[in-house]
DRENBA-662110 format. One record per residue (C-alpha): residue number from 1; residue in three letters; x, y, z. Coordinates in nm, 4 decimals. Layout:
REM residues N
  resi  resn        px        py        pz
   NUM   ala         X         Y         Z
...
This chain:
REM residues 347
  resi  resn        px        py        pz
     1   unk   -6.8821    4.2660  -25.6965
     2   unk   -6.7268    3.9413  -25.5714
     3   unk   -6.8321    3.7460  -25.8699
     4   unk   -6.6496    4.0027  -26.1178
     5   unk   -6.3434    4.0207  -25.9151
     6   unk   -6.3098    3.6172  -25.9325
     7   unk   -6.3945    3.5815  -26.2719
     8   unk   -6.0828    3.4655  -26.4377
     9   unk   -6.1151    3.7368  -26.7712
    10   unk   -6.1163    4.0115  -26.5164
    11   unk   -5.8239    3.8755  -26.3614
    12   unk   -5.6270    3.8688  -26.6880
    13   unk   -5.7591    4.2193  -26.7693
    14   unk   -5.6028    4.3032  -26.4475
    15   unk   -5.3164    4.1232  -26.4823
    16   unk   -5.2480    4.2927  -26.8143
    17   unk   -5.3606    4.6530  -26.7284
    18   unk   -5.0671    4.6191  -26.4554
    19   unk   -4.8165    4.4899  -26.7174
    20   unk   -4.9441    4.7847  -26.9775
    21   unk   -4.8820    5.0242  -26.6669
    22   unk   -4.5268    4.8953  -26.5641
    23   unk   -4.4401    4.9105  -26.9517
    24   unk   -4.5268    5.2402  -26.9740
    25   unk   -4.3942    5.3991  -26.6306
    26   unk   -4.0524    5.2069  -26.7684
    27   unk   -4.0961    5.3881  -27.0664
    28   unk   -4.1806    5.7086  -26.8863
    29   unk   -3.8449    5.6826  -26.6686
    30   unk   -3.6324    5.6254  -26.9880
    31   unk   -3.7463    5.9126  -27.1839
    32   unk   -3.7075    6.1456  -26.8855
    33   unk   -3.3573    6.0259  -26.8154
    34   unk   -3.2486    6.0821  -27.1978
    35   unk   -3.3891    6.4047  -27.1253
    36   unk   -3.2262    6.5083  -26.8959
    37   unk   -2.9291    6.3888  -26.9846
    38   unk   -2.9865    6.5800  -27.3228
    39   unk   -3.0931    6.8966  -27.1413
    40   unk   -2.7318    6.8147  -26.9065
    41   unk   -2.5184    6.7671  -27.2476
    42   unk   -2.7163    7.1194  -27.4280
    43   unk   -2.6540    7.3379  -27.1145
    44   unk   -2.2573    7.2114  -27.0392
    45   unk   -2.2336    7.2851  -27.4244
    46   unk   -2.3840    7.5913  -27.3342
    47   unk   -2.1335    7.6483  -27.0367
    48   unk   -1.8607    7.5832  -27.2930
    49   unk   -1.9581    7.7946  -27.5841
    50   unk   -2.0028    8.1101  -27.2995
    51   unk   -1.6956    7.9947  -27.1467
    52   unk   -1.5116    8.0531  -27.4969
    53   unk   -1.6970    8.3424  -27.6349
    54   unk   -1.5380    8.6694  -27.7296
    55   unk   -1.4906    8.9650  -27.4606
    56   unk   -1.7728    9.2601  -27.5038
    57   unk   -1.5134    9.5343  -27.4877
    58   unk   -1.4353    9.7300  -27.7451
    59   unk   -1.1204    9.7404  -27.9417
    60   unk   -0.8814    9.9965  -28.0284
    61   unk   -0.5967   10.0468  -28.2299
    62   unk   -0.3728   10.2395  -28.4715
    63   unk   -0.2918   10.2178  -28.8280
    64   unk   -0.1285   10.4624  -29.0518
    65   unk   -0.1340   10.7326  -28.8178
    66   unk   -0.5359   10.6822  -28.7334
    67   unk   -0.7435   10.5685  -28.4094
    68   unk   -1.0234   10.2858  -28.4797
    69   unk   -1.2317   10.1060  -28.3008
    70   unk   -1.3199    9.6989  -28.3488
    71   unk   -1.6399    9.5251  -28.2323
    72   unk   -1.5574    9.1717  -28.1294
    73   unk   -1.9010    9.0951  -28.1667
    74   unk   -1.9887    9.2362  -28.5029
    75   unk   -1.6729    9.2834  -28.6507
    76   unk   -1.7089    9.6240  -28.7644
    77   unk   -1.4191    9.8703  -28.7692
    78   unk   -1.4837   10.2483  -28.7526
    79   unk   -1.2680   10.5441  -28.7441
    80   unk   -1.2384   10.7793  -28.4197
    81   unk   -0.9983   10.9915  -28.5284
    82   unk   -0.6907   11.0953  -28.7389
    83   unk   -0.3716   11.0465  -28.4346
    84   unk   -0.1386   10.7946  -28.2255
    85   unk    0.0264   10.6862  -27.9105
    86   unk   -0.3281   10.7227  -27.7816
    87   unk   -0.4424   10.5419  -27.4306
    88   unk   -0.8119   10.4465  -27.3344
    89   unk   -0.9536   10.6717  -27.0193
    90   unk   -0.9768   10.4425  -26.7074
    91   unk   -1.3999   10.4835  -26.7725
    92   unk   -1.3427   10.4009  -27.1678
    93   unk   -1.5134   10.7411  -27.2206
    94   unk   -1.2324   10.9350  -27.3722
    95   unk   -0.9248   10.8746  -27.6043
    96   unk   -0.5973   11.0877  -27.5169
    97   unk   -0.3640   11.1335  -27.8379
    98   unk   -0.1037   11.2439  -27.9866
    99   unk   -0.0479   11.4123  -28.3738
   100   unk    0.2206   11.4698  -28.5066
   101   unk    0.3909   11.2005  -28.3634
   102   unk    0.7345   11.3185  -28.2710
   103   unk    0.7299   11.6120  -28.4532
   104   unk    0.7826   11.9533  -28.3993
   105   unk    0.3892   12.1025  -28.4373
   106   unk    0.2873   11.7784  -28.2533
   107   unk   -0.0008   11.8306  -27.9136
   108   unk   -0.1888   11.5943  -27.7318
   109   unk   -0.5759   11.5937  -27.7726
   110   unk   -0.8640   11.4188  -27.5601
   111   unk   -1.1896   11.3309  -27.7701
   112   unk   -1.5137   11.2556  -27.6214
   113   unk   -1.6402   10.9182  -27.7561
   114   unk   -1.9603   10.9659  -27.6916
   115   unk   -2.0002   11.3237  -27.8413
   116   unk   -1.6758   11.3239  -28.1122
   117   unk   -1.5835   11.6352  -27.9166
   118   unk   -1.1847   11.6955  -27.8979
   119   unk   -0.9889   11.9036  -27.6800
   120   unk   -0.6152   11.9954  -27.7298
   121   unk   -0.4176   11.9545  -27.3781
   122   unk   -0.0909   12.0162  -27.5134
   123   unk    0.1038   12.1764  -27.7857
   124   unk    0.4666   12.0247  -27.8488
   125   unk    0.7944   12.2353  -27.9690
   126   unk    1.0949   12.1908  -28.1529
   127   unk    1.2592   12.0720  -27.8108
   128   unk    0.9851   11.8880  -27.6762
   129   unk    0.8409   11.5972  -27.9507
   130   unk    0.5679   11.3579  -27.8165
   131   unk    0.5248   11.0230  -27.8743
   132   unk    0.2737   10.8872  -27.6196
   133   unk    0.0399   10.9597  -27.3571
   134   unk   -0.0499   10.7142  -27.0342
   135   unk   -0.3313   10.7814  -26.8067
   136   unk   -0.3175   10.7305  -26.4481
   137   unk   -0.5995   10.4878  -26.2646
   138   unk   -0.7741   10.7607  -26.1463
   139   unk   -0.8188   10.9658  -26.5133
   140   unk   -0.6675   11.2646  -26.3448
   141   unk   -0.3269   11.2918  -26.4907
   142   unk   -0.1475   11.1696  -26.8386
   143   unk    0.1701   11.0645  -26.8582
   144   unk    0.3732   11.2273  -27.1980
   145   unk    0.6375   11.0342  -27.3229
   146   unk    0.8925   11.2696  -27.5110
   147   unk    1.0697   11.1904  -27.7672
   148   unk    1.1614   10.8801  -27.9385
   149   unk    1.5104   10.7596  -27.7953
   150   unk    1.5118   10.4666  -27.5669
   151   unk    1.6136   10.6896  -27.2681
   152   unk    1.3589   10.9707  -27.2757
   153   unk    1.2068   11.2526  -27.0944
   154   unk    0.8145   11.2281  -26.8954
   155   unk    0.5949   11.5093  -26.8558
   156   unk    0.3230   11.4571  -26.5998
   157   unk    0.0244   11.7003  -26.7095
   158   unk   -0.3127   11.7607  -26.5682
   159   unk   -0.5848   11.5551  -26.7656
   160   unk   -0.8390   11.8307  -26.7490
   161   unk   -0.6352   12.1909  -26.8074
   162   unk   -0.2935   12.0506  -26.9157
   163   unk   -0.0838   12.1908  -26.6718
   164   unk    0.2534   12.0381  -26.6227
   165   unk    0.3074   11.8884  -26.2646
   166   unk    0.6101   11.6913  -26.2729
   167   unk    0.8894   11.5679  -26.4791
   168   unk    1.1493   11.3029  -26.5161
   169   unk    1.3321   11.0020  -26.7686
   170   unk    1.3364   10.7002  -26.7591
   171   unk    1.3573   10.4016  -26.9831
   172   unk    1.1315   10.3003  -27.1881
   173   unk    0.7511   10.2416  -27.0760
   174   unk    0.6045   10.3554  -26.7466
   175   unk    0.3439   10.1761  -26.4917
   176   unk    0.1243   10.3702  -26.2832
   177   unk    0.1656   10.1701  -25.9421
   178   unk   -0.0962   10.3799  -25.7656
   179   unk   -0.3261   10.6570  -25.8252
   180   unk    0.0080   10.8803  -25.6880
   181   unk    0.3096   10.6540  -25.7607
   182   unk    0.4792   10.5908  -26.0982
   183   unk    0.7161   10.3220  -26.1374
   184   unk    0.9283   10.3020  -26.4521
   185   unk    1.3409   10.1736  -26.5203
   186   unk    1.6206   10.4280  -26.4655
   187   unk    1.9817   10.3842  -26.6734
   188   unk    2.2426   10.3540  -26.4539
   189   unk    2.5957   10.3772  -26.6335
   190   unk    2.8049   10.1157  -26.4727
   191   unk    3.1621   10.1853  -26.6401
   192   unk    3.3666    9.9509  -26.7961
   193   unk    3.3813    9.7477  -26.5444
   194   unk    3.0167    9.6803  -26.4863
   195   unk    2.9271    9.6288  -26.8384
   196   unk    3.1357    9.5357  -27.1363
   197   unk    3.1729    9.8031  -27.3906
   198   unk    2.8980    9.8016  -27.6176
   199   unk    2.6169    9.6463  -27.3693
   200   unk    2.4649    9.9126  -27.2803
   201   unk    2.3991   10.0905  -26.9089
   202   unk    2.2461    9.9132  -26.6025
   203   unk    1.8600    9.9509  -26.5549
   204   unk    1.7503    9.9858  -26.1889
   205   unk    1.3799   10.0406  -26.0645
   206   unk    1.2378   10.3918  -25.9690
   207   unk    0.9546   10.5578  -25.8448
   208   unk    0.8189   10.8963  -25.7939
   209   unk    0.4937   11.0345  -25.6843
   210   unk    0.2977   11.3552  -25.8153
   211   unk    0.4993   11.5945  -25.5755
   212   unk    0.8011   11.4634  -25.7934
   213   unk    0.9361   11.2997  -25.4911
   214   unk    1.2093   11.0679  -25.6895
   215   unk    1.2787   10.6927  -25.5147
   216   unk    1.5848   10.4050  -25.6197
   217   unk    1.3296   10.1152  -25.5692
   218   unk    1.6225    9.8417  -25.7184
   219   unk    1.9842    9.9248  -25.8053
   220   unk    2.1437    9.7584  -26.0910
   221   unk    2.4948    9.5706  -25.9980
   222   unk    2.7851    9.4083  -26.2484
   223   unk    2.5787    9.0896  -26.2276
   224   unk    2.1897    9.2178  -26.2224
   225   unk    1.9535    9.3863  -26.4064
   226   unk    1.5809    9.4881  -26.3852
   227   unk    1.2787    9.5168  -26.6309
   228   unk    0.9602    9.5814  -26.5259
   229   unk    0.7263    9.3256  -26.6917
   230   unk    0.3316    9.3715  -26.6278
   231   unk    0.1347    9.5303  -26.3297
   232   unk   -0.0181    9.2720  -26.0642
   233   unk   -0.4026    9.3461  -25.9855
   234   unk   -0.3443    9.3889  -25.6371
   235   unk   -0.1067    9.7210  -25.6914
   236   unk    0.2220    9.5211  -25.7224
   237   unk    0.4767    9.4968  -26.0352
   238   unk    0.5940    9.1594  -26.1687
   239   unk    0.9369    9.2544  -26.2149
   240   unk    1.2319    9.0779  -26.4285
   241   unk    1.5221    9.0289  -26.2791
   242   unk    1.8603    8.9003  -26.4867
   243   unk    2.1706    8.7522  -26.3385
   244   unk    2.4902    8.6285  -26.4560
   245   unk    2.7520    8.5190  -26.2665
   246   unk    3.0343    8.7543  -26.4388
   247   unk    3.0162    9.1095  -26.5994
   248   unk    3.1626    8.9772  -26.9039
   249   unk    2.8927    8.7413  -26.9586
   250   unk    2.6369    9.0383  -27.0242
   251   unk    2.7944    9.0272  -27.3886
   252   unk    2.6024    8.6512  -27.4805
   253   unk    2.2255    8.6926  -27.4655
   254   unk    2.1912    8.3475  -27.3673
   255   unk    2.3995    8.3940  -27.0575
   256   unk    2.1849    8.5244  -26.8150
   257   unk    1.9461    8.3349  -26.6029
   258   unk    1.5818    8.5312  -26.5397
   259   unk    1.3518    8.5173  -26.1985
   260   unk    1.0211    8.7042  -26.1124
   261   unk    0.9517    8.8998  -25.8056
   262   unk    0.6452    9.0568  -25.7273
   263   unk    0.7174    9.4491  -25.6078
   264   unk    0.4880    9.6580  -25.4154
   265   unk    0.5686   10.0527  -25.4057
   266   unk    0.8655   10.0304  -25.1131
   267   unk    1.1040    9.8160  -25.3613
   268   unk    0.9946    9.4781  -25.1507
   269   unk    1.0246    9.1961  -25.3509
   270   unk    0.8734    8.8535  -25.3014
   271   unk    0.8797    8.5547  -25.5365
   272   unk    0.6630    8.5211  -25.7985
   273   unk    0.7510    8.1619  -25.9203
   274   unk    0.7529    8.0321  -26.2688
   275   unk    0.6380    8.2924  -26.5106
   276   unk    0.5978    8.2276  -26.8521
   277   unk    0.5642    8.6071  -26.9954
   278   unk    0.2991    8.7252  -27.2264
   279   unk    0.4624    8.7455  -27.5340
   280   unk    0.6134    8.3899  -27.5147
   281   unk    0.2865    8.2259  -27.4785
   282   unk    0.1798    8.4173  -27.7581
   283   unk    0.4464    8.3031  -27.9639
   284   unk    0.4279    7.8937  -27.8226
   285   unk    0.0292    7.9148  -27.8802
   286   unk    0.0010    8.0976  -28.2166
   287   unk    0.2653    7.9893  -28.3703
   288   unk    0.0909    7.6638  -28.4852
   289   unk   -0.1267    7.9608  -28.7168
   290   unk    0.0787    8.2564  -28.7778
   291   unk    0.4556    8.2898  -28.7970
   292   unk    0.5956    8.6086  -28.5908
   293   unk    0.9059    8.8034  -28.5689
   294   unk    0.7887    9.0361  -28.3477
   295   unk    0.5318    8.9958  -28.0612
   296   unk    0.4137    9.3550  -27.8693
   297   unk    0.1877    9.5620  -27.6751
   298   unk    0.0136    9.3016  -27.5180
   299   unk   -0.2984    9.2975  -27.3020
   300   unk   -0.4901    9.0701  -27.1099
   301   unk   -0.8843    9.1194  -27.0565
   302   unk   -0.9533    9.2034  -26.7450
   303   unk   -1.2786    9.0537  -26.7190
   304   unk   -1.2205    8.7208  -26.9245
   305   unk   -0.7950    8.6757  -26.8275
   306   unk   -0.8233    8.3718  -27.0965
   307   unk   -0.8281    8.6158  -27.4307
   308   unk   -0.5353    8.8320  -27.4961
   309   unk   -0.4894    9.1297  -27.7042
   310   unk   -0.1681    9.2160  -27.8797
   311   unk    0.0102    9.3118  -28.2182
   312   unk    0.2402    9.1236  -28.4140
   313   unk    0.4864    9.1441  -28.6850
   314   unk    0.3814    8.8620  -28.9356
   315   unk    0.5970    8.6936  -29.1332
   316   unk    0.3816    8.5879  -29.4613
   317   unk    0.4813    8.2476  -29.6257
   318   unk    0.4396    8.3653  -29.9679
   319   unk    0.6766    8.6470  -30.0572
   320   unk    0.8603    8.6543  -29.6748
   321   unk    0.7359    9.0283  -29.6122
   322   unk    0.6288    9.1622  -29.2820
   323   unk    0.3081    9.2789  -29.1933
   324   unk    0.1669    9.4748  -28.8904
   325   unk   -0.1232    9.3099  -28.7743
   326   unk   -0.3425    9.3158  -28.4020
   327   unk   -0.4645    8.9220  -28.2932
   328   unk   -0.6673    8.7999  -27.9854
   329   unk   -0.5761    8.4887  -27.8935
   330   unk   -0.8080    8.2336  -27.5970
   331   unk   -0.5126    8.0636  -27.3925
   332   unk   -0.8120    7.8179  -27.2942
   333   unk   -0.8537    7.7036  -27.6447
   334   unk   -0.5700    7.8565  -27.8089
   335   unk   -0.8005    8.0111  -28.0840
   336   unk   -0.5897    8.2612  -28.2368
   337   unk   -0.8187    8.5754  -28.4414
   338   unk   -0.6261    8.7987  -28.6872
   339   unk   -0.8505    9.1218  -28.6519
   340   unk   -0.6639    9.3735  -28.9141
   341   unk   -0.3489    9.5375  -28.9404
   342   unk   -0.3048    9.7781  -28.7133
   343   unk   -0.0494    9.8522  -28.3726
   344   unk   -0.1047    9.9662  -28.0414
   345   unk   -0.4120    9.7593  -27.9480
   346   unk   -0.5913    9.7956  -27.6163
   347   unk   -0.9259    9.7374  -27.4770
C-alpha cells in the first residue's frame, strides 16, 4: 500500500482527482447561486404580478336603465335585471332597486342573486318619486332617496317588510355612520348677509338615529361650509370643510381655502392632514389615458385599497362628444381599465 501511495503517477492522479473535484464543487456553487437568484427574481416577479392583479369582486353597474354585473377576471358582462339607483347588500347577496326612476308608478325591489328571485318593498306615488336606495351596514334597513332636487326628502324603510321607520332631508348623499346613526348635510339658509345672492344656502352636518332622534353635528357660519367626503373604516367621516375670510368671497370658486377633519358620531373633529380626494387622483392619474369632464361615484376596494372603481364622463378626441363610461384604475401602477359604459359602479 506504501509503494502505490509513493509512486509518483498515483500522486498526479491524486493531485488531479482533487483539482477535477474543486472544479466541479466551484461549478456546483455557481449554478446553485444563479439558481437561486433566478428562483429570487421569478418569485419577487411573482410578488409583483399578485401585488398588481385585479380585485375578485364582482362588478356592478347601470346603463340605460339596467343592472349588470362585470367579472374582472373574465370580463364577461351579464344582465341582473331591468332597474337603477340600486346598492349592493352588505353580504353581496341581494341587489335593492329602484324602477321607474323618479316617476310616479316607480317601487323599490330586492332580487336574490343567487336565485333571480325579486321582491317589491315599496311602491312610489305621484308625491313620493324615488331615485335611490342605500343600505345600512347591518342589511336591516334601506335608505330611499326621494325625488330628484338637490335638497330632498329620506325615507328609512325596513329591508325585510318595507315598513317606513323614519324620515327626514337632507342634501344630497347620505353615510351610514353606524349600524343606528345616519349622517348626511342639512341646508341652512343664511340670509343675505351670510351668503351673496345667488350662492346658495349654508350646509351644516347632521345626524339622526333609527328612533328619528335629529342632531346639528356642524353649523354652517358666513365664512364656513361642510361636505361630507368619504366614510373612515374605523366609523368616522372625512369631512370637507371650506373657509373664506369674507361672505362676499363665497361668489369666486377659487376663493375658499379647504381642510379635512376626521368626525366621529358626536360632531368631534380631529385633523386629518393633507387629503388629496378621490376624484382628483383620478383625474391627475388617468388623465395621461382618458380625458374627463366629469369624475363620480367613486369606490375604493376594500380588500386591495390600490384599485379604484368609478364612472366618468369621457371626452372623446375625435368628434368632442361625451360618453358615460365605468374605469378601475391601480394608484400603485396607475393602470387605468375602461370596463364599458355604464354609471353607478360599485363592488
Amino acid at each position: 500500500m506504501n509503494k502505490i501511495i509513493q509512486n509518483p503517477k498515483f500522486k498526479y492522479f491524486l493531485l488531479a482527482g482533487l483539482i477535477l473535484a474543486g472544479i466541479f464543487s466551484i461549478i456546483y456553487l455557481i449554478t446553485l447561486f444563479f439558481d437561486k437568484k433566478e428562483s429570487l427574481s421569478m418569485q419577487k416577479d411573482q410578488d409583483a404580478e399578485e401585488s398588481i392583479s385585479l380585485p375578485d369582486d364582482t362588478i356592478y353597474f347601470t346603463n340605460n336603465e339596467q343592472i349588470f354585473s362585470y367579472n374582472p377576471k373574465t370580463k364577461s358582462i351579464n344582465k341582473i335585471t331591468d332597474g337603477s339607483g340600486f346598492d349592493l347588500s352588505p353580504d353581496k347577496t341581494k341587489i335593492a332597486y329602484v324602477t321607474g326612476y323618479a316617476e310616479p308608478q316607480g317601487g323599490i325591489f330586492v332580487i336574490d342573486l343567487n336565485t333571480r328571485e325579486t321582491t317589491q318593498l315599496y311602491a312610489s306615488n305621484e308625491d313620493d318619486r324615488i331615485s335611490r336606495v342605500n343600505w345600512s351596514p347591518d342589511g336591516k334597513h334601506l335608505i330611499v332617496d326621494q325625488g330628484t332636487d338637490v335638497i330632498r326628502g329620506k325615507n328609512v324603510i325596513d329591508s325585510a317588510s318595507g315598513q317606513k321607520k323614519i324620515s327626514f332631508t337632507g342634501v344630497g348623499p347620505v353615510y351610514w355612520l353606524d349600524i343606528d346613526l345616519i349622517v348626511f348635510i342639512y341646508p341652512q339658509d343664511l340670509g343675505d348677509e351670510g351668503r351673496p345672492a345667488g350662492t346658495g344656502d349654508g350646509h351644516g352636518v347632521a345626524s339622526i338615529n333609527l328612533a328619528g332622534s335629529e342632531k346639528i353635528l356642524l353649523k354652517a357660519t358666513s365664512t364656513e361650509d361642510y361636505s361630507i367626503v368619504k366614510m373612515n373604516m374605523n366609523k368616522k367621516i372625512v369631512i370637507k370643510k371650506q373657509q373664506v375670510k369674507d361672505y362676499t368671497e363665497w361668489i369666486d370658486n377659487d376663493k375658499p381655502t379647504n381642510s379635512y377633519w376626521l368626525m366621529d358620531r358626536e360632531g368631534n373633529l380631529e385633523s386629518a392632514g393633507d387629503i388629496t380626494e378621490i376624484s382628483d387622483q383620478i383625474v391627475t392619474t388617468s388623465e395621461l389615458k382618458y380625458r374627463f369632464d366629469i369624475v363620480y361615484d367613486t369606490s375604493v376596494n376594500k380588500n386591495n385599497p390600490d384599485w379604484i372603481l368609478y364612472s366618468g364622463v369621457e371626452v372623446t378626441d375625435k368628434d368632442n362628444t361625451r360618453k358615460h363610461r365605468v374605469y378601475l384604475l391601480n394608484l400603485k401602477t396607475k393602470e387605468t381599465i375602461q370596463i364599458t359604459e355604464g354609471d353607478d359602479p360599485i363592488w
